[in-house]
C-alpha positions in Angstrom: 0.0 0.0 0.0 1.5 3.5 -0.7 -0.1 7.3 -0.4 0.7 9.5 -2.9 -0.8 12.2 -0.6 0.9 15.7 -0.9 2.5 16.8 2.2 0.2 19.2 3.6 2.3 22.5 4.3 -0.5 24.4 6.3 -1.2 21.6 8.5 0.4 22.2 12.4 2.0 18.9 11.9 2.5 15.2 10.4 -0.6 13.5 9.5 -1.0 9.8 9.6 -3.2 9.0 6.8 -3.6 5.4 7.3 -2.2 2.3 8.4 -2.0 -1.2 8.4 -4.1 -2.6 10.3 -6.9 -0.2 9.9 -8.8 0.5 12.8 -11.0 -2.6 13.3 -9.6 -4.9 11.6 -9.8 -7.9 12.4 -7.9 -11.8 12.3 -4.7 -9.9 11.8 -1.4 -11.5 11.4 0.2 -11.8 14.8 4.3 -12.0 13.6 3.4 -9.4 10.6 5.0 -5.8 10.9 2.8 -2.7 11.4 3.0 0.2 9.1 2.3 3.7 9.5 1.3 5.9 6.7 2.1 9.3 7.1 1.4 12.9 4.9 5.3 13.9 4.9 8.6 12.7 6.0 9.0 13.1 9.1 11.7 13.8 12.0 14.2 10.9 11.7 15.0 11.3 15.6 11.7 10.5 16.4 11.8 7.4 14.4 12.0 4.9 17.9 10.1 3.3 20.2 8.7 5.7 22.5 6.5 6.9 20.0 4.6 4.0 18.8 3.5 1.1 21.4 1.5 -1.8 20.2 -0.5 -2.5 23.4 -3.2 -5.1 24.7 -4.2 -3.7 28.3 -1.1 -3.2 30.5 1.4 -5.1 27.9 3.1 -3.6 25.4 5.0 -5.3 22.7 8.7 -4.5 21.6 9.2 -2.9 19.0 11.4 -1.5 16.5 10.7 1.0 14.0 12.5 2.1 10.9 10.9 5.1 8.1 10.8 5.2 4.5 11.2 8.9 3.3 10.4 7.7 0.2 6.7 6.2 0.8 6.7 8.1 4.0 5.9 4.7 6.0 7.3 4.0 9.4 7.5 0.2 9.5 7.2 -1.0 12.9 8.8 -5.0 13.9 7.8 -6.7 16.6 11.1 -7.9 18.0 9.7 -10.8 20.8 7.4 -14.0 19.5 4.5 -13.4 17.8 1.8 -11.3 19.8 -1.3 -13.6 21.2 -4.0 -15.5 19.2 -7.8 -13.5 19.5 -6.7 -11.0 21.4 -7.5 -7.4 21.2 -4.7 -4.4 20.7 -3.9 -1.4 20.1 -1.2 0.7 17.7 -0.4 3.9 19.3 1.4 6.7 17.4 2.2 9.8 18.9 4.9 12.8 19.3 6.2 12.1 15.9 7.5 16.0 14.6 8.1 16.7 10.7 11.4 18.7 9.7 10.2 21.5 10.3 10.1 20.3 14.4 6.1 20.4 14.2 4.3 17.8 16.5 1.5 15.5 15.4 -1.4 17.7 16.6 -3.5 14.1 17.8 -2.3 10.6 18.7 -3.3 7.9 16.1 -4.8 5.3 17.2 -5.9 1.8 15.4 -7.4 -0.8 17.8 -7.1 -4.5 16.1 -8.0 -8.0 16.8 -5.6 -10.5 16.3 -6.3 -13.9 14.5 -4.6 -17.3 14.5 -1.9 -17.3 12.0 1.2 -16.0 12.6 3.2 -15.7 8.7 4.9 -12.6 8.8 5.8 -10.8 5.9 9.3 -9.7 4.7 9.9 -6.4 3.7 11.0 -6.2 -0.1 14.7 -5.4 -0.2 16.4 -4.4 -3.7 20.1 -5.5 -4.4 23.6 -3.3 -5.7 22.1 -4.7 -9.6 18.4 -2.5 -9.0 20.3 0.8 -8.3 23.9 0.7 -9.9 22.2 2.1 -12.9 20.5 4.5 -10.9 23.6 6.1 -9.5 25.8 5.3 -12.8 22.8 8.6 -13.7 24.4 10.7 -11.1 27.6 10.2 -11.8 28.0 11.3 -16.0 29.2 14.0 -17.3 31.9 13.9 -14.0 29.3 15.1 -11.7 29.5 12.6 -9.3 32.5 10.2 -10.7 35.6 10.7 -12.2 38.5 11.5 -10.7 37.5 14.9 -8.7 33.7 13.8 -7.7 31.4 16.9 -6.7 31.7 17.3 -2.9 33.8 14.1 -2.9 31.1 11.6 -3.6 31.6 9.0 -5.9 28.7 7.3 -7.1 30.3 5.8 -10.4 30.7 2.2 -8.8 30.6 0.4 -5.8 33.6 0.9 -4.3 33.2 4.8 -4.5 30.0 4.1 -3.3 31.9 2.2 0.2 34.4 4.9 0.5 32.7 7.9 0.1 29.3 7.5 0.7 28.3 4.7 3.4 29.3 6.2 6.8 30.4 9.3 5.7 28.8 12.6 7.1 26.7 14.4 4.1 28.8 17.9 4.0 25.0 19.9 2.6 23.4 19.0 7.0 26.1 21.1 8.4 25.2 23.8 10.2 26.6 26.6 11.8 30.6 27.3 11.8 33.9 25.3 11.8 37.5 26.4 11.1 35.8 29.9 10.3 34.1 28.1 7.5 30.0 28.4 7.3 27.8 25.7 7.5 24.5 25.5 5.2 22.4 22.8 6.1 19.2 22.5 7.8 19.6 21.8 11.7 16.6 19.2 11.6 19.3 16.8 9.1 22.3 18.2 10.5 24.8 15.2 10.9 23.4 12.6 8.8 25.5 10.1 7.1 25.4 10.1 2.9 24.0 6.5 3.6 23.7 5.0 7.0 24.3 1.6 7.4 24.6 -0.1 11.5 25.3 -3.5 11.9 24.5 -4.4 8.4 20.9 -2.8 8.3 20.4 0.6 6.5 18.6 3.4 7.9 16.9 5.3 4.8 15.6 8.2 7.4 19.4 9.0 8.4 20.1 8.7 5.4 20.9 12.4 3.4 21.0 10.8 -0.3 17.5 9.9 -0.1 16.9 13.6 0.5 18.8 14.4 -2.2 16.8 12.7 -4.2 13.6 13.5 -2.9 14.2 16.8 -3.0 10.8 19.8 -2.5 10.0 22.0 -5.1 9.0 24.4 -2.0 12.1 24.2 -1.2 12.4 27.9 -0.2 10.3 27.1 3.0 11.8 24.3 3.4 14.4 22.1 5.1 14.5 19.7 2.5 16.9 20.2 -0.5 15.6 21.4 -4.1 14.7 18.8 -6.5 17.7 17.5 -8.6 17.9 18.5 -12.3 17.4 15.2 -13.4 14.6 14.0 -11.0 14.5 10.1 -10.2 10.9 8.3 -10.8 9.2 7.6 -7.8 10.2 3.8 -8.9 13.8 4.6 -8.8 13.3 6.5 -4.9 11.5 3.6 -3.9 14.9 1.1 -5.1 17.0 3.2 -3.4 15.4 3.4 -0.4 14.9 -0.1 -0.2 18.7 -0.8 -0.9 19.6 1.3 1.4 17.6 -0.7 4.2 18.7 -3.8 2.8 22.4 -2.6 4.2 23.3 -0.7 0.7 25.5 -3.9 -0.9 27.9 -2.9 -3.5 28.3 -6.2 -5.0 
C-alpha cells in the first residue's frame, strides 16, 4: 500500500493518513509488521520506540521502528514472538515531529484484533544490480564520478559508493561554523550520514541521499533540499530506499 498524498504544508503537523491494520480490523497477522502511513517525511529522531506502542491492556509489545522517506511509512517489527492468538490491541502513534520540528497535533490510534496465523511478511529489499544504474545517472558528465567527484562523492561504482558515501557525514546538513568556515544545512538533518548503514541494516531516514533525491520544489520554505535537475521516478526513490535498508551492498 502507498499514499501519494501531498504533504500538507498548512497543516500544524505530520498527518497519519492510514495504516496497516486499519482501525478494526480484524484476524490480523500476529508476527506481521505494522505500518504507519504518514502525509510527509518526518523527523528521523523521532523514528524509535517511545513513540509507537502496540499494546493489549497493560502489555506492550517490543518494537522496533524504521521510516521510508520515500513512501513516507514507518514500519514497525515486533522484535519478541509473535503477539497472542484472538486478542484485542492497540497501535499507538504519537509525538512524531516533521522537519520543520512540528508535533502530530492528535495521537493515532488503530485498535485490532488479532487472529490465529502467525506468517509474517518480509519487507521487499532491492540488491547493488536494481540501483547501480541508478547512481551510474548521477555520476555522468563527471558530476558525481571521475576522478574529482562533486563534494567528494563518488557514485560511479561500488567501491566509491563504500568509500565515500556509506558512513560518511553528508557535508549539505552542516550547520553553523567550523574552522571559520559556514555551515548551510538545515539543523533538523544536521549530521546525517550520505547512507547510513549499522550492523548491516540501512537506515533510509538518516540517510541524506534519499533527501537528495527527494528533493521539494518548496524548497524555499523548506528544510529539505531542491529537486535534482534530473529528477529520479518515484520507482527509482522507492529502489533506493529499499537498498539502502537492505544494508546498501555494493556487490
Amino acid at each position: 500500500m502507498g499514499c501519494d498524498v501531498p504533504p500538507a504544508r498548512d497543516a500544524d503537523g505530520p498527518v497519519v493518513l492510514a495504516s496497516d491494520p486499519m482501525p478494526g480490523d480484524v484476524d490480523v497477522d500476529r508476527a506481521a509488521s505494522f505500518r504507519v502511513f504518514f502525509d510527509r517525511p518526518v523527523l528521523p529522531r523521532d523514528v524509535r520506540r517511545g513513540r509507537v506502542v502496540v499494546r493489549s491492556g497493560g502489555r506492550s509489545a517490543f518494537l522496533s521502528a524504521w521510516f521510508d522517506p520515500v513512501e513516507r511509512v514507518m514500519h514497525v517489527e515486533n522484535l519478541l514472538p509473535p503477539l497472542d492468538p484472538d486478542v484485542g490491541y492497540r497501535l499507538v502513534v504519537e509525538g512524531v515531529r516533521d522537519l520543520e520540528r512540528r508535533p502530530m497535533a492528535d495521537a493515532y490510534t488503530a485498535p485490532f484484533t488479532t487472529g490465529a496465523e502467525a506468517r509474517g511478511t518480509p519487507t521487499p529489499l532491492a540488491g547493488w544490480a536494481d540501483v547501480a544504474p541508478i547512481l551510474a545517472r548521477c555520476a555522468a558528465d563527471g558530476c558525481h564520478g571521475g576522478a574529482t567527484p562533486a563534494l567528494g562523492l563518488d557514485l560511479s561504482s561500488g567501491a566509491g559508493v563504500e568509500a565515500t558515501a556509506i558512513g560518511v557525514a553528508a557535508r549539505q546538513t552542516r550547520v553553523g561554523t567550523q574552522d571559520d568556515t559556514v555551515w548551510s544545512g538545515a539543523s533538523t538533518l544536521d549530521g546525517l550520514a550520505r547512507i547510513d548503514v549499522v550492523g548491516g541494516v540501512g537506515r533510509p531516514s538518516r540517510s541524506y541521499l534519499l533527501y537528495k533525491v527527494i528533493g521539494d520544489p518548496h524548497a524555499a520554505g523548506s528544510v529539505m533540499p531542491p529537486p535534482p535537475d534530473d529528477p529520479l521516478t518515484a520507482d527509482e526513490q522507492g529502489r533506493l530506499s529499499r537498498w539502502i535498508r537492505a544494508g546498501a551492498p555494493t556487490l
